[in-house]
VOBA-42260 format. One record per residue: x, y, z of N, C-alpha, C in turn; residue in three letters. Coordinates in steps of 0.001 Angstrom, whole numbers, plus 500000, padded with zeros to 6 digits. Atoms other than C-alpha are relative to their C-alpha. Layout:
BEGIN
(lodo (X, Y, Z), (X, Y, Z), (X, Y, Z), ala)
...
This chain:
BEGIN
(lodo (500222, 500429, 501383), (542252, 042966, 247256), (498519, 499728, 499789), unk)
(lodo (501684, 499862, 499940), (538826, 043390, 245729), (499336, 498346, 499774), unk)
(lodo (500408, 501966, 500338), (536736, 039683, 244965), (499947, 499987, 498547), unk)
(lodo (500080, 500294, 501154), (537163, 038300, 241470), (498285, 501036, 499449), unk)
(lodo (501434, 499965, 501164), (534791, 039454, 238647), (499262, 498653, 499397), unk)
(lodo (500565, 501501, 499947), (532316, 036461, 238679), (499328, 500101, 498218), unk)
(lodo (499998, 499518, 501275), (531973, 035867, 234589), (499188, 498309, 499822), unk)
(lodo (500859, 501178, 500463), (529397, 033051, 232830), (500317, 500294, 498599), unk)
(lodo (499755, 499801, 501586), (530425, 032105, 229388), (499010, 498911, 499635), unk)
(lodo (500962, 500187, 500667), (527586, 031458, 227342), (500196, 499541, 498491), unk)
(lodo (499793, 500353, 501523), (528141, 029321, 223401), (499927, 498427, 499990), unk)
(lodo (501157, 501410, 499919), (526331, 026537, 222080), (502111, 498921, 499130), unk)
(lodo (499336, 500759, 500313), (529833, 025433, 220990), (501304, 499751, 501296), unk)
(lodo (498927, 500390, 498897), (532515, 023713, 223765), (501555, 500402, 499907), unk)
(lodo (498816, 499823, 500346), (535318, 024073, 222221), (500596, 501771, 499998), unk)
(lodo (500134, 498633, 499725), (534634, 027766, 222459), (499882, 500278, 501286), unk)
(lodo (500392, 499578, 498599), (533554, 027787, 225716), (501312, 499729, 501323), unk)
(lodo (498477, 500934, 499525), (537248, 025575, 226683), (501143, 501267, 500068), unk)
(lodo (498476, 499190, 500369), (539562, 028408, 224891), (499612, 501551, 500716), unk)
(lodo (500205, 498758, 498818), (537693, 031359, 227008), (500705, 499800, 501087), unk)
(lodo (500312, 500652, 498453), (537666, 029338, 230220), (502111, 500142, 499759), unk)
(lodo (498614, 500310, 499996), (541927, 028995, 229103), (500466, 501358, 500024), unk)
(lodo (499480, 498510, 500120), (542207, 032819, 228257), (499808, 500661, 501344), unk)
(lodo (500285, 499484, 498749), (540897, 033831, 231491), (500134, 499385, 501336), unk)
(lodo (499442, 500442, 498982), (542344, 031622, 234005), (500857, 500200, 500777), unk)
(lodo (499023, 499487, 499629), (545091, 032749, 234565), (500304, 501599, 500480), unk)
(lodo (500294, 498872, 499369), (543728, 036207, 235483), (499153, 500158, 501507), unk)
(lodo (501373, 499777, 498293), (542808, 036930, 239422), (499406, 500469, 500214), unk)
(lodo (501194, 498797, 499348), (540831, 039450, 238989), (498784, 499287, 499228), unk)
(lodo (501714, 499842, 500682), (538469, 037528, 236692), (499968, 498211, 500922), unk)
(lodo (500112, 501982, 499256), (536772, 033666, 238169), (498480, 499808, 498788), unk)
(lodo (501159, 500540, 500955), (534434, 031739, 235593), (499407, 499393, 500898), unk)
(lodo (500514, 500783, 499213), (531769, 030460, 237586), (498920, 499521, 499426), unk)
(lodo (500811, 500797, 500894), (529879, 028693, 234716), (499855, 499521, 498504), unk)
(lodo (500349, 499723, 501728), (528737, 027949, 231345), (498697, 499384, 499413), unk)
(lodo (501021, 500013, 500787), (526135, 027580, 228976), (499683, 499774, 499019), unk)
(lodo (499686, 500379, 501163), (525459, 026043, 226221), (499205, 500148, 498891), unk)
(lodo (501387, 499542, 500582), (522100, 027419, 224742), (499417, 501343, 500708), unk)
(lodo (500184, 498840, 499588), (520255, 030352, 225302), (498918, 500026, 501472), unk)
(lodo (500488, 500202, 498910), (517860, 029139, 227851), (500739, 499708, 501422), unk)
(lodo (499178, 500011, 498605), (520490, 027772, 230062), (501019, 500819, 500228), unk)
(lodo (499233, 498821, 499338), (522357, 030886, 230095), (499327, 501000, 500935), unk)
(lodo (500935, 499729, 499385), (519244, 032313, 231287), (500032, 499392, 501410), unk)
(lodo (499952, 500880, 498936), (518878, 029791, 234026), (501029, 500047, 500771), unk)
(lodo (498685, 499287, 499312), (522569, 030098, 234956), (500122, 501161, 500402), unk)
(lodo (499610, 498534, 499097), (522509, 033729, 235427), (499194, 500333, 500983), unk)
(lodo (500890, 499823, 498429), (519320, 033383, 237680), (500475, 499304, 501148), unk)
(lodo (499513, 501096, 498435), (520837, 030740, 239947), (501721, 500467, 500282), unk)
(lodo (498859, 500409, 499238), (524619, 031817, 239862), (500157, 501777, 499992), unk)
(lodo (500020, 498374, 499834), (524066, 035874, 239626), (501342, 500640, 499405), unk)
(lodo (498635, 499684, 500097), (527645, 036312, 237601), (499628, 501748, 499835), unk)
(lodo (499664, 498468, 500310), (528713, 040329, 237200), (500147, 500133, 498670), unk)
(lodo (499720, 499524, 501436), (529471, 039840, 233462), (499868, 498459, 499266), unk)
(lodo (500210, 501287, 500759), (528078, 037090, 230937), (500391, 500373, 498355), unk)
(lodo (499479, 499849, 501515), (530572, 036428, 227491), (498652, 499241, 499470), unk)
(lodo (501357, 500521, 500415), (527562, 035459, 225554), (500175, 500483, 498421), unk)
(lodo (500235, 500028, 501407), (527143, 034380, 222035), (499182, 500594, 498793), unk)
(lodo (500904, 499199, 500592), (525237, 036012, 219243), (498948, 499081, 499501), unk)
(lodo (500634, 500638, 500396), (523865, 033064, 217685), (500132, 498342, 500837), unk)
(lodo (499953, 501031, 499028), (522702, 030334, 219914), (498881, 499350, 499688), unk)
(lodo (500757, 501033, 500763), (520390, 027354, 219490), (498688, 500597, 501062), unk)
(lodo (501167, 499951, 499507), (516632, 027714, 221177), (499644, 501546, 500178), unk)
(lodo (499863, 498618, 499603), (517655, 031444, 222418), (500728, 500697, 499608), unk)
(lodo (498568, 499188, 500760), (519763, 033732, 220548), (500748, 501222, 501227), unk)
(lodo (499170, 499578, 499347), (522139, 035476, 222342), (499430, 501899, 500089), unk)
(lodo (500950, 499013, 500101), (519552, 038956, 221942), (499138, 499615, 500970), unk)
(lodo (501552, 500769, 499119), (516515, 036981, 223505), (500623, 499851, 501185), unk)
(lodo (499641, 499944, 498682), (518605, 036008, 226313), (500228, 501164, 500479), unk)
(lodo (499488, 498555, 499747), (520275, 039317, 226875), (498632, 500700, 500671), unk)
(lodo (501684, 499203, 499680), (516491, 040616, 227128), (499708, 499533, 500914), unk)
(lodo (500531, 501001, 499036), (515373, 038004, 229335), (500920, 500121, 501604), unk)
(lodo (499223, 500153, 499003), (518342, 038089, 231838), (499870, 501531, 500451), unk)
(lodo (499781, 498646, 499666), (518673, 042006, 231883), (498422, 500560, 500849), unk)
(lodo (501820, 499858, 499257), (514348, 041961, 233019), (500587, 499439, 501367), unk)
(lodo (500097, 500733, 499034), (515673, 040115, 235832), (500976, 500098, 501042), unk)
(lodo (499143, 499501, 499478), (518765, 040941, 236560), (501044, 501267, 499490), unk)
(lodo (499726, 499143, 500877), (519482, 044269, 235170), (501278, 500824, 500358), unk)
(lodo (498700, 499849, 499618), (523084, 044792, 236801), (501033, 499767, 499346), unk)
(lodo (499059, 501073, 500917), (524195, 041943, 234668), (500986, 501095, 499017), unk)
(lodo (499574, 499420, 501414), (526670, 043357, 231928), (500152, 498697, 499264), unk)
(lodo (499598, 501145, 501276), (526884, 041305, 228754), (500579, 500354, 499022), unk)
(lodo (499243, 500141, 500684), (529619, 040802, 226801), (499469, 499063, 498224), unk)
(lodo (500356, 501368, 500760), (528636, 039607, 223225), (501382, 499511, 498852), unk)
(lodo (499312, 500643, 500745), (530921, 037485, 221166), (499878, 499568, 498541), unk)
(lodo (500885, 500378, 501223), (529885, 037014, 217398), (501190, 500176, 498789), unk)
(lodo (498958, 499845, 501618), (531128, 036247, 214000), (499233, 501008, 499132), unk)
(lodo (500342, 499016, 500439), (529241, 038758, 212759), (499891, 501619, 500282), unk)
(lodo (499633, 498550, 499339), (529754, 042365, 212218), (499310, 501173, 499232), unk)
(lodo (500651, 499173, 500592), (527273, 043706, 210055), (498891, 500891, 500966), unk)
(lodo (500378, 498593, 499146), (525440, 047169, 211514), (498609, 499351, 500697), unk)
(lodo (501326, 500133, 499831), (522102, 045497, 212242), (500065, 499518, 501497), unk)
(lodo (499513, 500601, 498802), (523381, 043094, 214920), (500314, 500564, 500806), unk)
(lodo (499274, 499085, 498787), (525662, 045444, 216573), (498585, 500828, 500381), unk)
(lodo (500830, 498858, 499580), (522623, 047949, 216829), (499051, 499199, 500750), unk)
(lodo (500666, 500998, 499308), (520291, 045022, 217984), (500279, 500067, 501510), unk)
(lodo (499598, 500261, 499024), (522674, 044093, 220497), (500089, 501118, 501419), unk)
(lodo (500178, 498736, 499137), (522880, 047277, 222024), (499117, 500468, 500186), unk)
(lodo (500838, 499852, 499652), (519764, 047981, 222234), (499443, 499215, 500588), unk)
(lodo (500905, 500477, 498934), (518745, 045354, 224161), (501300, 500094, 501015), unk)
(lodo (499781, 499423, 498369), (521173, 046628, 226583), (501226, 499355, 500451), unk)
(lodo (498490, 500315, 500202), (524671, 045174, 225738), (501100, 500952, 500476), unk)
(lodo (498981, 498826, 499629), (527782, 046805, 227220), (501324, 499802, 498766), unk)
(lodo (498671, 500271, 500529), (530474, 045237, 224945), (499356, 498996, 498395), unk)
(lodo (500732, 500868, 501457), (530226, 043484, 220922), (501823, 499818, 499888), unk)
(lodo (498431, 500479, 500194), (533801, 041926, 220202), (499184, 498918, 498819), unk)
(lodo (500652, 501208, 500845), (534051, 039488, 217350), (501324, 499184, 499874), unk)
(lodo (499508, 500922, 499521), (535422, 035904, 217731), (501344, 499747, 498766), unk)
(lodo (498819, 500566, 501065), (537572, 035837, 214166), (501210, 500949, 500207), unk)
(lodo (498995, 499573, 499982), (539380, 038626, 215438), (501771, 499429, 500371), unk)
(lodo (498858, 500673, 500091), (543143, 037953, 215240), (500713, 499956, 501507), unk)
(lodo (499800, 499797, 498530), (543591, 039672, 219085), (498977, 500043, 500404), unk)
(lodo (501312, 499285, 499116), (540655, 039789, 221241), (500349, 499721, 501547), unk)
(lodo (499439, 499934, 498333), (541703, 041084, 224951), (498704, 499565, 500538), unk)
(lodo (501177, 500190, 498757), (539155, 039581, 226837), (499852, 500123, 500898), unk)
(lodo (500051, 499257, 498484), (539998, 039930, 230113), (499706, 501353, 500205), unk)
(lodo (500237, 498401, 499752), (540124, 043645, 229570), (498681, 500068, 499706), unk)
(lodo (501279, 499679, 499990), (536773, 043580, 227863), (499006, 499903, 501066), unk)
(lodo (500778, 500133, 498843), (535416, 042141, 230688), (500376, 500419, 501116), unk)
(lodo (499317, 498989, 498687), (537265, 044201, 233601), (499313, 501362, 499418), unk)
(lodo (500475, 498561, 500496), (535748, 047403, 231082), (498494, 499628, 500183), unk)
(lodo (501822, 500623, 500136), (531980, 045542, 230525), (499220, 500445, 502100), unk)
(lodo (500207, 499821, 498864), (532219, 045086, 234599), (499569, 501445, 500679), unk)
(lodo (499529, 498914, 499327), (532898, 048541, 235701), (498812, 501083, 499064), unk)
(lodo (500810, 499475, 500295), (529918, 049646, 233417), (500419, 501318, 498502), unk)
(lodo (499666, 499258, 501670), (531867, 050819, 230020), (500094, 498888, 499295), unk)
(lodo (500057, 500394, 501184), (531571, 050129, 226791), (501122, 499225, 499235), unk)
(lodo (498639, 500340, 500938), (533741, 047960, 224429), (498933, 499543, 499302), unk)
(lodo (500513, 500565, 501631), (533417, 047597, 220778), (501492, 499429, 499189), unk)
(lodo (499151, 500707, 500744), (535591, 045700, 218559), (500481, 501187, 499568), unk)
(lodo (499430, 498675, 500783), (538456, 047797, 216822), (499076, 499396, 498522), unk)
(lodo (500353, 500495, 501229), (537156, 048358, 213432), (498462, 500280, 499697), unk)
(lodo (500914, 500080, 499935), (533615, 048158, 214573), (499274, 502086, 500457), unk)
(lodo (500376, 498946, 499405), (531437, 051280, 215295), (498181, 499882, 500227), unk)
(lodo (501447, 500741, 500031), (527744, 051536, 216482), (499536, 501279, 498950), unk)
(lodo (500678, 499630, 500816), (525670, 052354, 213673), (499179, 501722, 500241), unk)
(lodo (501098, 499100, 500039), (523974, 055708, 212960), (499049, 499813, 500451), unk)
(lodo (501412, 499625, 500009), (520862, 056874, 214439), (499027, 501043, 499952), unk)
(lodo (500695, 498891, 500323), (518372, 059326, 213791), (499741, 500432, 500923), unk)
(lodo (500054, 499214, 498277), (518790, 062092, 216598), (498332, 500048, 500444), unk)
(lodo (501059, 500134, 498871), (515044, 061704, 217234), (499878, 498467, 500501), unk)
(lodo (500111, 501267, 499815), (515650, 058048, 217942), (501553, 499978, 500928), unk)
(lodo (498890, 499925, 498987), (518681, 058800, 220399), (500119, 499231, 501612), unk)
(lodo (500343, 500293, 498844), (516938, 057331, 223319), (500717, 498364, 499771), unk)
(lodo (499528, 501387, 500331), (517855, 053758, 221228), (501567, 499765, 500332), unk)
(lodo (498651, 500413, 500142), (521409, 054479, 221782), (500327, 499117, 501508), unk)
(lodo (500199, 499741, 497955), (520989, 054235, 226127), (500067, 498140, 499727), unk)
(lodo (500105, 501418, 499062), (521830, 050802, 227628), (498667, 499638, 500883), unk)
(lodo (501441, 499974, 498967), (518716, 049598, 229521), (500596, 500625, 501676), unk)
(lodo (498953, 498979, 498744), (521375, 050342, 232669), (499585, 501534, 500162), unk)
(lodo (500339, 498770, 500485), (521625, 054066, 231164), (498366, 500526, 500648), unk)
(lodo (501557, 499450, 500096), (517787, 054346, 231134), (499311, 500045, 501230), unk)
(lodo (500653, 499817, 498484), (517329, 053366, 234693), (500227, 501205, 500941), unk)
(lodo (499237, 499193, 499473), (519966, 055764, 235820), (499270, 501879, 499072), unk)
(lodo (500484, 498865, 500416), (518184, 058335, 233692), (498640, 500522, 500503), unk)
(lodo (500919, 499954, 499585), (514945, 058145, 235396), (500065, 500587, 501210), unk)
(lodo (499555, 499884, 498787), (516515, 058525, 238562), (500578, 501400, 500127), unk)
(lodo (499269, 498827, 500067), (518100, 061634, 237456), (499125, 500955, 499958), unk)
(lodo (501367, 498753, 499595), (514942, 063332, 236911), (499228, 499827, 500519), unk)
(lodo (500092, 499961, 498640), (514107, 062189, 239932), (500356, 500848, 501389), unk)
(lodo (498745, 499357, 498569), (516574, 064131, 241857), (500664, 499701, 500852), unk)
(lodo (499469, 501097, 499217), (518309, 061473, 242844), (501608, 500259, 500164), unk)
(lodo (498984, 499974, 499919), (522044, 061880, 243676), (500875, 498722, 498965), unk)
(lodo (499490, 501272, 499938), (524823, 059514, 242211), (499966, 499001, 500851), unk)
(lodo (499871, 501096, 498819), (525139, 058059, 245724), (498588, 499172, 500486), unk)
(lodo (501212, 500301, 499849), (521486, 057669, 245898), (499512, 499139, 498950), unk)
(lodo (500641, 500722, 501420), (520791, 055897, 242772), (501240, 499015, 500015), unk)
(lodo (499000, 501121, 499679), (524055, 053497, 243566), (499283, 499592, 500862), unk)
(lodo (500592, 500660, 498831), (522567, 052457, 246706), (498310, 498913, 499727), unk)
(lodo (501339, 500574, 500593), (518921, 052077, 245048), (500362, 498542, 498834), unk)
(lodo (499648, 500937, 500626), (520666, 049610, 242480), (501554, 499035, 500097), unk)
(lodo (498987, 500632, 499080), (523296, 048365, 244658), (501345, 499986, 498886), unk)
(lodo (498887, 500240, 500970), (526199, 049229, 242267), (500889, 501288, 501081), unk)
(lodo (498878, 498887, 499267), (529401, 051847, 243478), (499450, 501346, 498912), unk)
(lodo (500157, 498533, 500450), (528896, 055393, 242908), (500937, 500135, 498998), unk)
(lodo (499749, 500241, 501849), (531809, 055074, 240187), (499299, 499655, 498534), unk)
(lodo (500933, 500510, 501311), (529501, 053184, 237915), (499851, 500555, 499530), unk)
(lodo (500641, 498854, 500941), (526932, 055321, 238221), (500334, 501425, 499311), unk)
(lodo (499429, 498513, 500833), (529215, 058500, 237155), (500272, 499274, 498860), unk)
(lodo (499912, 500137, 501048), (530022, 056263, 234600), (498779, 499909, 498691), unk)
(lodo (501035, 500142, 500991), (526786, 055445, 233038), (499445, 501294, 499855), unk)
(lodo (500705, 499061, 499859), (525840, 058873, 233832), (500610, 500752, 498879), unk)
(lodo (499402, 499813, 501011), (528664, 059992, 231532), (500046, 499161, 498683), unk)
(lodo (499903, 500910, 501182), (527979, 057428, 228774), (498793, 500182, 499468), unk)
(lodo (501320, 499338, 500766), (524076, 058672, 228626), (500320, 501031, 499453), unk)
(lodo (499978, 498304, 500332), (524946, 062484, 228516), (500360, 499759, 498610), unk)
(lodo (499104, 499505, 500940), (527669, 061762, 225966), (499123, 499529, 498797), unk)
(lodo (501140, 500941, 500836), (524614, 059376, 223821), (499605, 500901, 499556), unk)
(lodo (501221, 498835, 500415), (522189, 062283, 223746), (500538, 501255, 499904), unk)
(lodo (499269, 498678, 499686), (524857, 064942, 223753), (499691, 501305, 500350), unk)
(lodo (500605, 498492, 498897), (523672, 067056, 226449), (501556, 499873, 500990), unk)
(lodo (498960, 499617, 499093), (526398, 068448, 228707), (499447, 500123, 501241), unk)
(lodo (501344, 499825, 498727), (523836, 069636, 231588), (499581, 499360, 500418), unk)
(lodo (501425, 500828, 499509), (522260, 067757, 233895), (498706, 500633, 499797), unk)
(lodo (500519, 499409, 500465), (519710, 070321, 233655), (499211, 499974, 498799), unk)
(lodo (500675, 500227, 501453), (519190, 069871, 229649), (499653, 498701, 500194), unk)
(lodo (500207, 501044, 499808), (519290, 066564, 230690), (498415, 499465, 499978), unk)
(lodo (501334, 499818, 498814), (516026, 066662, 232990), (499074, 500673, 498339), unk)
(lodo (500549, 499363, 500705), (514643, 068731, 230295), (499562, 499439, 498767), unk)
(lodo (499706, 500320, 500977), (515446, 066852, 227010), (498643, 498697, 500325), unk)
(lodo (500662, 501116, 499566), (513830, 063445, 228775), (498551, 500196, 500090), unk)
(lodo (501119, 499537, 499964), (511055, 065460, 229829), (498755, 499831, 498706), unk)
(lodo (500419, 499293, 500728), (510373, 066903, 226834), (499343, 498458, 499026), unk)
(lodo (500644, 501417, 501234), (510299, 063111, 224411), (499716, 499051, 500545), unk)
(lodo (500875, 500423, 499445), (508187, 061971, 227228), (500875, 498155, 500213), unk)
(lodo (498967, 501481, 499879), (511267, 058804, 227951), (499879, 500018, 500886), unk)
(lodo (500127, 500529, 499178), (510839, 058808, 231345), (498285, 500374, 500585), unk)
(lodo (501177, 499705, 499263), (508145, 058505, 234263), (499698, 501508, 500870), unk)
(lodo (500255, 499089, 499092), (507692, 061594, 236301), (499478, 499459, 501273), unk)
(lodo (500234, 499987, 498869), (507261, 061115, 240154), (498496, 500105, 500302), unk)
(lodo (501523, 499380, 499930), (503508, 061541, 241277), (500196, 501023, 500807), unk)
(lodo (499868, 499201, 498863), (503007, 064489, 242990), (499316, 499543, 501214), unk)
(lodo (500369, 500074, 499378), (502137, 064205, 246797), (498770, 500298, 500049), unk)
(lodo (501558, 499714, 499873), (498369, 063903, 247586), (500042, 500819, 501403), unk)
(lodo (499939, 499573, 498501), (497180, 066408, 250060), (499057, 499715, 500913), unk)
């Protein structure tokens, strides 16, 4: 049996942070091993307790639930974050995902599976609220769609890096990375690794390798 999914719930309100901690107890595959009650000390918590997946608020007092996201993902860019919000207008959701969100659920919904979101967030897919969709973007602005995750795993690719090689380099399972690898392609809708390599190239999104000095 594999080890719990270690999860930090992040909301400047308790009573919120009580009826998570109740929804997900009773699941073995998930273990709460914190909480947070502002945006700084979700920060702080995820540097000292390293969870796999932080439910994290949209609007939070000192640090908004964006700012952290940014801050934690510089540092620990494995993290997935789950965000939680009463809001569902396009700006947010697109925000959120761009700084590198795996999941946007919203708290008035009437069902919200959480455990699953966070067993899907974990494993390096996407969840969006039913109902919800991520906003249009302008195909030369496609690179905005990429998870910061995505973007690492894309660098690596035109690298010539294997899946198994680019798991190992960011200590995740070679599942993941087929997953994120399939969640860029399908972003920038290239089929090819090949166009892939090419496409990246071309709108100058990643680094190129140095060549060997002789």
């Amino acid at each position: 049996m594999s080890d719990p999914i270690r999860v930090l719930l992040a909301d400047d309100h308790s009573l919120v942070r009580k009826g998570f901690r109740r929804m997900l107890e009773d699941d073995p595959a998930i273990e709460v091993v914190g909480e947070a009650a502002n945006g700084p000390a979700a920060v702080e918590a995820a540097l000292e307790l390293k969870p796999q997946v932080i439910v994290m608020d949209l609007a939070m007092p000192e640090l908004d639930g964006i700012q952290a996201t940014t801050q934690i993902l510089r540092q620990l860019p494995s993290t997935g974050i789950l965000i939680l919000s009463m809001y569902s207008e396009d700006t947010y959701i697109r925000n959120a995902f761009a700084a590198g969100v795996l999941g946007y659920l919203l708290k008035n919904a009437l069902e919200v599976d959480l455990p699953y979101a966070i067993k899907e967030v974990a494993a390096g897919r996407r969840v969006l609220a039913p109902g919800l969709s991520l906003p249009a973007h302008d195909p030369e602005n496609d690179f905005d769609k990429l998870t910061q995750r995505e973007r690492q795993v894309l660098q690596f690719i035109v690298q010539g890096k294997s899946n198994r090689e680019i798991a190992t380099i960011l200590g995740l399972s070679v599942n993941t990375i087929s997953v994120h690898r399939a969640n860029l392609m399908q972003a920038l809708g290239i089929h090819r690794t090949a166009d892939l390599v090419v496409y990246a190239i071309q709108k100058g999104l990643v680094t190129l390798p140095e060549p060997p000095r002789a």
